[in-house]
N, CA, C and O atoms as a MOPAC input file, in Angstrom:
PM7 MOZYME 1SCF
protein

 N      0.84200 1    -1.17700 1     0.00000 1
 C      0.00000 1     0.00000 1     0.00000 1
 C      0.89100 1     1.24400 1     0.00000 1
 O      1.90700 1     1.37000 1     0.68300 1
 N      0.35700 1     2.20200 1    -0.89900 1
 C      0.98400 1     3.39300 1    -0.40000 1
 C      0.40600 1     4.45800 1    -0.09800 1
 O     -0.74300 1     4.59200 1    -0.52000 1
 N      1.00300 1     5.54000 1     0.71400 1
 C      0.14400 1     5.98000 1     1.40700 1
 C      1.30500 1     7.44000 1     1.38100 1
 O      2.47400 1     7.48700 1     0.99700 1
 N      0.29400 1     8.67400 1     2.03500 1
 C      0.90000 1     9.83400 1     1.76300 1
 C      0.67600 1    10.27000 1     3.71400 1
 O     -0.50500 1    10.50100 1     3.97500 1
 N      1.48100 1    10.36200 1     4.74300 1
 C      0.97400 1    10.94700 1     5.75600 1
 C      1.77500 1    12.18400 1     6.32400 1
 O      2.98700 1    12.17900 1     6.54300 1
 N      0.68800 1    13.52400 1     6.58500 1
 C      1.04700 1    14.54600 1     7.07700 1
 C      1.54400 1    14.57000 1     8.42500 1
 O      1.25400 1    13.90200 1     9.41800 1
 N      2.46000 1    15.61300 1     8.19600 1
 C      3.52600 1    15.81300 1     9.38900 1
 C      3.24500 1    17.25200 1     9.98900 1
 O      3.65800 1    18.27900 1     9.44900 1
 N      2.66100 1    17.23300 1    10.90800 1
 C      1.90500 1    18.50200 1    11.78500 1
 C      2.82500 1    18.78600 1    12.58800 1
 O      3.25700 1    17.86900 1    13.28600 1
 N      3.37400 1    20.08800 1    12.72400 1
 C      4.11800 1    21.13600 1    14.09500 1
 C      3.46800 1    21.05200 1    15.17400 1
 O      2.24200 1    21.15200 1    15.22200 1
 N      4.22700 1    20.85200 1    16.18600 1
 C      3.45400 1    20.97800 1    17.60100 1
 C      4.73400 1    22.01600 1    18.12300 1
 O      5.86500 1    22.05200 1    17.63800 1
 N      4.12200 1    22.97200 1    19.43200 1
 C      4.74400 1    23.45300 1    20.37500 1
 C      4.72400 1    22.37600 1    21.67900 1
 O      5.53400 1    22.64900 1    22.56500 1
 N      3.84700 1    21.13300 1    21.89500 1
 C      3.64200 1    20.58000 1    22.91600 1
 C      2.92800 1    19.31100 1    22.80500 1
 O      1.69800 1    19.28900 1    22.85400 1
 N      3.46900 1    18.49000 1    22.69000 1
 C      3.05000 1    16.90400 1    22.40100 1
 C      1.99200 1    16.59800 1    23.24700 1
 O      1.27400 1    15.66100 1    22.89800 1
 N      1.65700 1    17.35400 1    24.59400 1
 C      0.85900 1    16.64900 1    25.35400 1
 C     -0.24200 1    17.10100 1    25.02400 1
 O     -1.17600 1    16.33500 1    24.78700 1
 N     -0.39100 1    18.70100 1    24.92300 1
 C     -1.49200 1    18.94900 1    24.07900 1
 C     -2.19700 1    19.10000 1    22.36000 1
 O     -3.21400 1    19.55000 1    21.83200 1
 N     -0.92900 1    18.41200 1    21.95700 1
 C     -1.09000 1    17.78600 1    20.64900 1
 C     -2.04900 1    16.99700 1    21.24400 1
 O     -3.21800 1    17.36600 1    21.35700 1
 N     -1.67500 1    16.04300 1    21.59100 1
 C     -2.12600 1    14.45600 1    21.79300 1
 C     -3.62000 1    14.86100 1    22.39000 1
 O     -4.60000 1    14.68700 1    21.66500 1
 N     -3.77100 1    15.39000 1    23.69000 1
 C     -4.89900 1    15.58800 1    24.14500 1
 C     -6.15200 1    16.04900 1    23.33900 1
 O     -7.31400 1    15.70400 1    23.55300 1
 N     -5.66700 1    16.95400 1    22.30500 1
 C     -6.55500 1    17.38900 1    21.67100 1
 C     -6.96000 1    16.15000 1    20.09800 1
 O     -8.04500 1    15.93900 1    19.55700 1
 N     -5.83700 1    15.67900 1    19.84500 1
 C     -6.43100 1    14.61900 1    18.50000 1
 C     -7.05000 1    13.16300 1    18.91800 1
 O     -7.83100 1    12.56400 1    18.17900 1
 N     -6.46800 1    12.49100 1    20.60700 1
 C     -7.14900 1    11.28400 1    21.06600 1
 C     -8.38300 1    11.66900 1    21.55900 1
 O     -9.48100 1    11.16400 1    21.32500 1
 N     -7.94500 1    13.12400 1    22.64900 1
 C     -9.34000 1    13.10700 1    23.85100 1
 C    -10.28800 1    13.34000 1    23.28500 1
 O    -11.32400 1    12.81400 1    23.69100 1
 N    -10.33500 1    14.32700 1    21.97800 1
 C    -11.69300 1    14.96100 1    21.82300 1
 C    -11.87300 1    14.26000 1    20.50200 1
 O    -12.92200 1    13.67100 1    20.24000 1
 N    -10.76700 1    14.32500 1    19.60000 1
 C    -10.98700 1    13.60800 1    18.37700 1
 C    -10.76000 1    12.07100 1    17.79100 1
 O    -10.48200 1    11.68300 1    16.65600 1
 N    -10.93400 1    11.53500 1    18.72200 1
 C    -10.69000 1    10.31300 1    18.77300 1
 C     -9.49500 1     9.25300 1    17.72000 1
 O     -9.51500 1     8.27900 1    16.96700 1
 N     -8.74800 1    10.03400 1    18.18400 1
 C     -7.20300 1     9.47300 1    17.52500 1
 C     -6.63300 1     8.23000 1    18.29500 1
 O     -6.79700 1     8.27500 1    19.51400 1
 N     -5.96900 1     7.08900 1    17.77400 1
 C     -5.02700 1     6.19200 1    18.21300 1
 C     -3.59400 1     6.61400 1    18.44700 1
 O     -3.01500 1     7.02700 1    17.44300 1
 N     -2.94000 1     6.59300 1    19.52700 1
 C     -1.30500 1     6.71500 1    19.02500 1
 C     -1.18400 1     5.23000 1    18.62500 1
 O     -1.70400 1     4.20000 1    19.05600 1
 N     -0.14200 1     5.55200 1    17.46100 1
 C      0.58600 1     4.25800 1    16.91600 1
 C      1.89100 1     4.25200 1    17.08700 1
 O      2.43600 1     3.31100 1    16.51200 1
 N      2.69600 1     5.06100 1    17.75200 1
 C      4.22100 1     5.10200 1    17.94400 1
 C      4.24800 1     6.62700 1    18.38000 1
 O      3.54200 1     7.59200 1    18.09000 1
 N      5.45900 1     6.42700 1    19.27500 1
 C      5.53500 1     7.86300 1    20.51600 1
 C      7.15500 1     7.58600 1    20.40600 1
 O      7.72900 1     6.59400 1    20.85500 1
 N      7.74400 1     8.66100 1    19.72300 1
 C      9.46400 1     8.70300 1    19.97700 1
 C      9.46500 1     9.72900 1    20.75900 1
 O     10.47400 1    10.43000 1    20.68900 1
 N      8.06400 1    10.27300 1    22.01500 1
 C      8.63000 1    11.89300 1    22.44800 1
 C      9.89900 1    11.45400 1    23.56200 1
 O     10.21700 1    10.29800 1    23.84100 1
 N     10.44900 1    12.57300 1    24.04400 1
 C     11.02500 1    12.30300 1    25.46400 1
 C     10.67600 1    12.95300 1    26.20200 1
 O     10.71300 1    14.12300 1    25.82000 1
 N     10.19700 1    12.78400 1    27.47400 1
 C      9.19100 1    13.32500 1    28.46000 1
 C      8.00200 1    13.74800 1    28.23800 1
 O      7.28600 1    14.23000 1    29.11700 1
 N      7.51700 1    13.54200 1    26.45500 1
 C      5.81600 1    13.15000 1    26.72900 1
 C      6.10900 1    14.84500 1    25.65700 1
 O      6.13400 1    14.60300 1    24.45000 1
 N      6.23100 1    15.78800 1    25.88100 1
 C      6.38800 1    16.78300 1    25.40100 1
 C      7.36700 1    17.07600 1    23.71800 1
 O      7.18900 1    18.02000 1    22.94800 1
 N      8.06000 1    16.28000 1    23.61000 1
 C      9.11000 1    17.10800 1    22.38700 1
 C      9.21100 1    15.41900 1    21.81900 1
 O      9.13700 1    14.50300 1    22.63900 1
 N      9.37800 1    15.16400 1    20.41400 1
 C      9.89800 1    14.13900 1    19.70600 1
 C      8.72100 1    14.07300 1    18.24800 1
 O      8.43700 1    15.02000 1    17.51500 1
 N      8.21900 1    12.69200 1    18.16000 1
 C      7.12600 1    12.24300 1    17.05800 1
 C      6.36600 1    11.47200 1    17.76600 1
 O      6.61700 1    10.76500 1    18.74300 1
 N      5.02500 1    11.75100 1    16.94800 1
 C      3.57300 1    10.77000 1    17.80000 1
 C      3.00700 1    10.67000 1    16.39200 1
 O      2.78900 1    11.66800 1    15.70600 1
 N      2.80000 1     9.55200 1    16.03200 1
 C      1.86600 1     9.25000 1    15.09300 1
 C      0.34500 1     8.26300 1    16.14600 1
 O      0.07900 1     7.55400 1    17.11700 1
 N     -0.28200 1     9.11800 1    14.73000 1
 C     -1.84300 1     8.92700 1    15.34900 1
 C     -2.34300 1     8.21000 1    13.98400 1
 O     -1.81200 1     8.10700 1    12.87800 1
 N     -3.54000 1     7.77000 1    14.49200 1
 C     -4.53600 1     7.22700 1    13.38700 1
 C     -5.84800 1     6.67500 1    14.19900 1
 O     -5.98200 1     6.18500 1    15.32000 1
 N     -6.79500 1     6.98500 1    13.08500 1
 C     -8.19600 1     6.70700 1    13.09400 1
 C     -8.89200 1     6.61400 1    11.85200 1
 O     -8.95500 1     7.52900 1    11.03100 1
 N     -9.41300 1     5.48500 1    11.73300 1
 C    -10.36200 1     4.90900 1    10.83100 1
 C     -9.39300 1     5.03200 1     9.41100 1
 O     -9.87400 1     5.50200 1     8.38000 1
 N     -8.14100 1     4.61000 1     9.47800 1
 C     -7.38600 1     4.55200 1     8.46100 1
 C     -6.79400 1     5.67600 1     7.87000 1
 O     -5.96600 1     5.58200 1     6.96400 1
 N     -7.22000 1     6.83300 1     8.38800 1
 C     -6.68900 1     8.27800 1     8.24200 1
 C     -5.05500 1     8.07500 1     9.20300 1
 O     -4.93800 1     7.35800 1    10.19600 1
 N     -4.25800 1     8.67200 1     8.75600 1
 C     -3.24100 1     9.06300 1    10.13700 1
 C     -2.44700 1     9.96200 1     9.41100 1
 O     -2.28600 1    10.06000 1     8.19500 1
 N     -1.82400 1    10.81200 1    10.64600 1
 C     -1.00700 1    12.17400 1    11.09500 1
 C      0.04300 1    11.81300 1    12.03400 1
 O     -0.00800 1    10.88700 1    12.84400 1
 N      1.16900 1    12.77500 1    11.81700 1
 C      2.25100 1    12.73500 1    12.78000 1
 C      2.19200 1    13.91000 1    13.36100 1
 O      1.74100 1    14.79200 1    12.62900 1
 N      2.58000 1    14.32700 1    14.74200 1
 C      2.73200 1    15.35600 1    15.07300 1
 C      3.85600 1    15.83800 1    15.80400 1
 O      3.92500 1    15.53200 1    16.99400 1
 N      5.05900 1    16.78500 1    15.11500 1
 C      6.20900 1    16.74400 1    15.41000 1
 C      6.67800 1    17.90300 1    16.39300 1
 O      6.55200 1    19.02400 1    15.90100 1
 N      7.09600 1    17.86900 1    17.43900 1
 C      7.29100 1    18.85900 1    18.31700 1
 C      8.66200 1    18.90700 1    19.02500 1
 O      8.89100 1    17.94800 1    19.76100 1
 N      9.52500 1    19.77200 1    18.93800 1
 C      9.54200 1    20.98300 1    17.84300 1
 C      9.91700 1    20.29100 1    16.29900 1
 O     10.54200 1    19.25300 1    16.08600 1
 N      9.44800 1    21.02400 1    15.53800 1
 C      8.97300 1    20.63800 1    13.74400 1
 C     10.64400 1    21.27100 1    13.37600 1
 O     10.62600 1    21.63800 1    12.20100 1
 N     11.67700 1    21.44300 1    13.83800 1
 C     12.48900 1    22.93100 1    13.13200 1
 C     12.75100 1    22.49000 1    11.79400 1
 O     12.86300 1    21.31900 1    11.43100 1
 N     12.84900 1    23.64000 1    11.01000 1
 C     13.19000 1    23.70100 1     9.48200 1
 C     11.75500 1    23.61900 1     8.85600 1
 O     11.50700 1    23.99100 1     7.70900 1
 N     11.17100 1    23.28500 1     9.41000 1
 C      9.80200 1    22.51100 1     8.37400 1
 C      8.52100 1    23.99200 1     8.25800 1
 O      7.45000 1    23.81500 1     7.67800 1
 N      8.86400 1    25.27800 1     8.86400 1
 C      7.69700 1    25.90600 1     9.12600 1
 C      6.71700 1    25.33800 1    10.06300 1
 O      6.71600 1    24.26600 1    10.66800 1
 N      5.62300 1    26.61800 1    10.02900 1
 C      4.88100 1    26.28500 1    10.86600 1
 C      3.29800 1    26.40500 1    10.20100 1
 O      3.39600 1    26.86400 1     9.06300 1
 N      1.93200 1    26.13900 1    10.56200 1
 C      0.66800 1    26.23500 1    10.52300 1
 C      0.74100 1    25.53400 1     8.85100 1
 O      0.78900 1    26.02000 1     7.72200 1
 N      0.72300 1    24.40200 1     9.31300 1
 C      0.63200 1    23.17000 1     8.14900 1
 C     -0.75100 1    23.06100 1     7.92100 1
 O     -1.58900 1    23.68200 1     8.57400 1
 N     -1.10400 1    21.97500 1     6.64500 1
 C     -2.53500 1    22.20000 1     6.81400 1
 C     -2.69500 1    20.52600 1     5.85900 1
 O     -2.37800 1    20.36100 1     4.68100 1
 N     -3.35500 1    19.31800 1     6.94400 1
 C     -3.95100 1    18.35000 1     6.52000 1
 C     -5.22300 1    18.31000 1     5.91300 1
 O     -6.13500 1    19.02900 1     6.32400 1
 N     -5.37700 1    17.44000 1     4.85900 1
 C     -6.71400 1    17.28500 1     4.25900 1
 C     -6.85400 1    15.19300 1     4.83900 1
 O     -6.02000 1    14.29000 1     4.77800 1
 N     -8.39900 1    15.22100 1     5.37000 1
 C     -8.48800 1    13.76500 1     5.65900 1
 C     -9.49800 1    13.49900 1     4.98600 1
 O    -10.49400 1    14.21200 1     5.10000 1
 N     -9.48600 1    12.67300 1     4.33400 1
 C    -10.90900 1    12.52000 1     3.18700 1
 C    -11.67200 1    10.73100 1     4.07400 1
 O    -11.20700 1     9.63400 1     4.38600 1
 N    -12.82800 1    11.32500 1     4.13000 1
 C    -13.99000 1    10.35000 1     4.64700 1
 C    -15.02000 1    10.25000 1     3.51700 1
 O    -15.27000 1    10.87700 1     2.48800 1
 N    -15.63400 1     8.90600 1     4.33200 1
 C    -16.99000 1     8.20100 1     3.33000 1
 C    -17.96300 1     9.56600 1     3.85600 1
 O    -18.56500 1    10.28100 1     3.05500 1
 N    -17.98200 1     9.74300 1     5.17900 1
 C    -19.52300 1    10.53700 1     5.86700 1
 C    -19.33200 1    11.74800 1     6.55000 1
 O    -19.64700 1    11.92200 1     7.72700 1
 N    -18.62100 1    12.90600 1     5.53700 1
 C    -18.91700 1    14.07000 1     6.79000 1
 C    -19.35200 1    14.60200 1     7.26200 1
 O    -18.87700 1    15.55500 1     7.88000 1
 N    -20.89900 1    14.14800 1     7.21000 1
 C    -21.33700 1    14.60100 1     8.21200 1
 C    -21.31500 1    13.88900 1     9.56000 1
 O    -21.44100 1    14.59800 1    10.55800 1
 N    -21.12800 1    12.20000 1     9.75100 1
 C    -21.31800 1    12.09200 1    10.71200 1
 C    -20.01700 1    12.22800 1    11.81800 1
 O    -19.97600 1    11.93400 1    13.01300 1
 N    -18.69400 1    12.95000 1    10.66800 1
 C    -17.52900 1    13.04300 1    11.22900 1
 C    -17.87900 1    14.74400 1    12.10400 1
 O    -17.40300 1    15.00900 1    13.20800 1
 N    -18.70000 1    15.61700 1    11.38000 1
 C    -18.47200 1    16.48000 1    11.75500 1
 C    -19.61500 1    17.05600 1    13.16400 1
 O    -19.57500 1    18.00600 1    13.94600 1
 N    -20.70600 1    15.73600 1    12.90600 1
 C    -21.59400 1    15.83000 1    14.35800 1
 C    -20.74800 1    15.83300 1    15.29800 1
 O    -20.52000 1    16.81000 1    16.01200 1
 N    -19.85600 1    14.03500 1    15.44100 1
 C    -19.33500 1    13.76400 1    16.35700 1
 C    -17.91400 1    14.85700 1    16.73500 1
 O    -17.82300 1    14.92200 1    17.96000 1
 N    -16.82400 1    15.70100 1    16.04700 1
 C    -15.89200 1    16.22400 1    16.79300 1
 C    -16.90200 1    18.06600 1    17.09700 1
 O    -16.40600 1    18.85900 1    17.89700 1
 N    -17.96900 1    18.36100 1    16.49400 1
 C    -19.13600 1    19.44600 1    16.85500 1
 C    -18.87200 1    19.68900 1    18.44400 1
 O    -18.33200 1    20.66700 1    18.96200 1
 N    -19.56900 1    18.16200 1    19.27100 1
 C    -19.66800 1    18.06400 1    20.38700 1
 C    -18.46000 1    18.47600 1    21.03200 1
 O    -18.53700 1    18.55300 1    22.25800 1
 N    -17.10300 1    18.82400 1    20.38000 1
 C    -16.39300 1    19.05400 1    21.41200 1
 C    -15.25300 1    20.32100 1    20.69500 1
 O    -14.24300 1    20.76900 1    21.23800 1
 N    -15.81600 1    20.68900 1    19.31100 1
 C    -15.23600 1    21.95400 1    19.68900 1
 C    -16.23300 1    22.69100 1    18.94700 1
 O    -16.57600 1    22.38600 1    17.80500 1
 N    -16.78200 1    23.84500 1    19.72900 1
 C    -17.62800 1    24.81300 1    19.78600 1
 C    -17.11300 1    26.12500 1    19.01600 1
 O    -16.14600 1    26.86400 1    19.20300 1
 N    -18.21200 1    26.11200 1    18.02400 1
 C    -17.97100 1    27.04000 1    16.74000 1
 C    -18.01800 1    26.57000 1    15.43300 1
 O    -18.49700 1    27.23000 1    14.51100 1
 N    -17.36100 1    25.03700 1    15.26700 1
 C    -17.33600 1    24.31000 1    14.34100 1
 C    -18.47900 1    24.87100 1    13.21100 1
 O    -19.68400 1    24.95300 1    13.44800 1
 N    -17.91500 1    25.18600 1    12.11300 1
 C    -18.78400 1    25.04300 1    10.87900 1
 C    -19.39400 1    24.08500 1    10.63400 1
 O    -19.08300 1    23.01300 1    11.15200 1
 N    -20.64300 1    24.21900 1     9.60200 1
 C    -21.07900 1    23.34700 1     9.20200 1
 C    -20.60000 1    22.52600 1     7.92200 1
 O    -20.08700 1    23.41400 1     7.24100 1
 N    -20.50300 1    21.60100 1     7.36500 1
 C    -20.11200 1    21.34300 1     6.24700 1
 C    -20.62300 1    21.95700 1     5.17000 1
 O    -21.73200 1    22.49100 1     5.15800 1
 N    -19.61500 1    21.89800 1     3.94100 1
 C    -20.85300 1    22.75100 1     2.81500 1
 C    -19.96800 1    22.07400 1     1.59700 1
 O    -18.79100 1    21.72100 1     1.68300 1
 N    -20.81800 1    21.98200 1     0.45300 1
 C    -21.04200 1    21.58200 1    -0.55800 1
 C    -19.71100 1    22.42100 1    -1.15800 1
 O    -19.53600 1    23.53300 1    -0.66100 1
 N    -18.95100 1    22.06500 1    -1.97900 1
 C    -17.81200 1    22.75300 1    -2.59200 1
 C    -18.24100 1    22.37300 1    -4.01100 1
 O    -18.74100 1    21.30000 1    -4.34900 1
 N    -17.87400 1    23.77900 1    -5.04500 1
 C    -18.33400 1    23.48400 1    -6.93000 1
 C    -17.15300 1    22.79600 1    -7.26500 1
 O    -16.84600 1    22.87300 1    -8.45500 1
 N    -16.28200 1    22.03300 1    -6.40900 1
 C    -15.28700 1    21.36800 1    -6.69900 1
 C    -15.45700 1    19.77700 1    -6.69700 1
 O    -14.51400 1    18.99000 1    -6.77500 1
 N    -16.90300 1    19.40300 1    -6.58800 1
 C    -17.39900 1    17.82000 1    -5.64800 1
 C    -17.15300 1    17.22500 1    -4.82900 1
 O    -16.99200 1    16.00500 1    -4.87200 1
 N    -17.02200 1    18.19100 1    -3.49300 1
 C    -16.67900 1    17.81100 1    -2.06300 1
 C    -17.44400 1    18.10500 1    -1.18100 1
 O    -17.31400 1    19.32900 1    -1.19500 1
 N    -18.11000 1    17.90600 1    -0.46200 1
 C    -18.35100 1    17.96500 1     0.68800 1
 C    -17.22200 1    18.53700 1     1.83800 1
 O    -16.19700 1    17.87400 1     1.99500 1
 N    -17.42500 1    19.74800 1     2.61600 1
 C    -16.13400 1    20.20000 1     3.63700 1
 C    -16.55700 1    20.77100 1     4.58100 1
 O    -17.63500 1    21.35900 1     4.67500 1
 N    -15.41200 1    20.59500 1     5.67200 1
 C    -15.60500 1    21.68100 1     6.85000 1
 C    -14.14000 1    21.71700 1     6.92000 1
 O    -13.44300 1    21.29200 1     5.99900 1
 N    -13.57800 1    22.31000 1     8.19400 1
 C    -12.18000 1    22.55200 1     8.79600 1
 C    -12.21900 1    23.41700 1    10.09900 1
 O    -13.11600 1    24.20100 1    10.40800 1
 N    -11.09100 1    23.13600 1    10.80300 1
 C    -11.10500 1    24.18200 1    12.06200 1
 C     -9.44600 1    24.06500 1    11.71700 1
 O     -8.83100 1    23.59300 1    10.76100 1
 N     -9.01600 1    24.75900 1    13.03000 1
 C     -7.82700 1    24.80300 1    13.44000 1
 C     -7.33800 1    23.76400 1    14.44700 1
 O     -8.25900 1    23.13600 1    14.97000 1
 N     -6.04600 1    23.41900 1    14.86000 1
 C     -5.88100 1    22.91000 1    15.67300 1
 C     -5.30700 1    23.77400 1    16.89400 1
 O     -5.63100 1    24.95800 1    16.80400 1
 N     -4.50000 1    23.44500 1    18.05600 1
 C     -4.33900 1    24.23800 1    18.82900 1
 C     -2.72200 1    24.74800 1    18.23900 1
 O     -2.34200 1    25.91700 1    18.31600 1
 N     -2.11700 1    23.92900 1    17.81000 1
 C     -0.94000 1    24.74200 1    17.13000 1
 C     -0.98000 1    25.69000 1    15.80400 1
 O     -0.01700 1    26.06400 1    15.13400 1
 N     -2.63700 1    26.02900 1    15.57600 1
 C     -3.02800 1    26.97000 1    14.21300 1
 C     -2.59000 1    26.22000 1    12.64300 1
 O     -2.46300 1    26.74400 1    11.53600 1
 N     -2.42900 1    24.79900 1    13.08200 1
 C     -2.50200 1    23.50800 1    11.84900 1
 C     -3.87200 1    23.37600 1    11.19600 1
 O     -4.54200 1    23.07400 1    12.18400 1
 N     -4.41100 1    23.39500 1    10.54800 1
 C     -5.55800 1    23.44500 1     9.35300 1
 C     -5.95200 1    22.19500 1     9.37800 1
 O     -5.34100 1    21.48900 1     8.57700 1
 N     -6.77100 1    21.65000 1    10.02200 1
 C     -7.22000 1    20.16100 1     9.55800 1
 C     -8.84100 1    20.11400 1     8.37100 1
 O     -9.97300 1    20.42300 1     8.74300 1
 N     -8.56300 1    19.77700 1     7.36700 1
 C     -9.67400 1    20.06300 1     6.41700 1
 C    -10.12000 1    18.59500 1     6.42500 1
 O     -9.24000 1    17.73600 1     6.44100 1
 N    -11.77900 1    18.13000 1     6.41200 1
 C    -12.24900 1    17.27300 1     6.40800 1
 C    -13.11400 1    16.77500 1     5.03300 1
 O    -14.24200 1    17.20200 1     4.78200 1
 N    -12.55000 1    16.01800 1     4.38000 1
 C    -13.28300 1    16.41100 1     2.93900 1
 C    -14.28000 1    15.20500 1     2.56000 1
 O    -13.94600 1    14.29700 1     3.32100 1
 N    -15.35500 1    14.74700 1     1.74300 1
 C    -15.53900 1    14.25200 1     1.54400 1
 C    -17.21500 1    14.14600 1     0.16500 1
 O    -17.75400 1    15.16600 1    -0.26400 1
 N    -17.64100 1    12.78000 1    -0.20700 1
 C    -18.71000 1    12.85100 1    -1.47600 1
 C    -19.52800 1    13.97300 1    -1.00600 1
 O    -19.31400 1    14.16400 1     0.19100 1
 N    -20.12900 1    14.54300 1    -1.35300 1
 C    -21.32700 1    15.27800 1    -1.65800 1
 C    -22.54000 1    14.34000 1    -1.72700 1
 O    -22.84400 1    13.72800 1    -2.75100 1
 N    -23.28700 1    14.26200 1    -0.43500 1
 C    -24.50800 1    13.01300 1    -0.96000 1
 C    -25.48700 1    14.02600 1    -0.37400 1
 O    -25.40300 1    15.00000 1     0.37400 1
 N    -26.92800 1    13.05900 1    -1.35800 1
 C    -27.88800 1    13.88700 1    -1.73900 1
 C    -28.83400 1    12.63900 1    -0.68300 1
 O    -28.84200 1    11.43600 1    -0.42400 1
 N    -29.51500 1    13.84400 1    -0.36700 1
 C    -30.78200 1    13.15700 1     0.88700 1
 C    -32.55800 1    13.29500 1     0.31900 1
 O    -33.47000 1    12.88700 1     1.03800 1

């Protein structure tokens, strides 16, 4: 298989982490931090996955992932409940279905997916 996975800046691994497992229901799949704070954490959920590198140096900062799903809406009910403000999804003249927020390191997570008709 091949596969393409984004590499996200963190200032702070713990609240990297807190924010993509606790609220967004992420897996860690491997933790090189040292003391929980500074190294690599790869995450994954539902076959999507992200790394999140803290400190990122050389690489810049406020990166911006695209995760493409079968259902966004029911991706975007469920992370709704836990961050407040969240857009709604909307129809793109591009044939996507989208929303996005920020993360807490100002990383772009875009949620993309079909356009289905009800």
């Amino acid at each position: 298989m091949n596969r393409a996975v984004a590499n996200l800046p963190s200032l702070d691994l713990v609240v990297a982490r807190r924010f993509y497992c606790d609220l967004l229901g992420f897996q860690v799949i491997f933790d090189t931090s040292e003391g929980g704070r500074e190294g690599l954490v790869g995450l994954e959920r539902d076959g999507m996955r992200i790394n999140i590198d803290a400190p990122m140096d050389g690489h810049g900062r406020q990166a911006c992932v695209s995760l493409e799903v079968d259902d966004v809406a029911a991706l975007h009910a469920e992370w709704a409940a836990h961050l407040p403000g969240l857009e709604p999804p909307a129809d793109q003249p591009w044939g996507a279905r989208t929303f996005g927020f920020q993360d807490p390191d100002d990383n772009t997570v875009f949620v993309l997916g079909p356009i289905t008709t009800a």
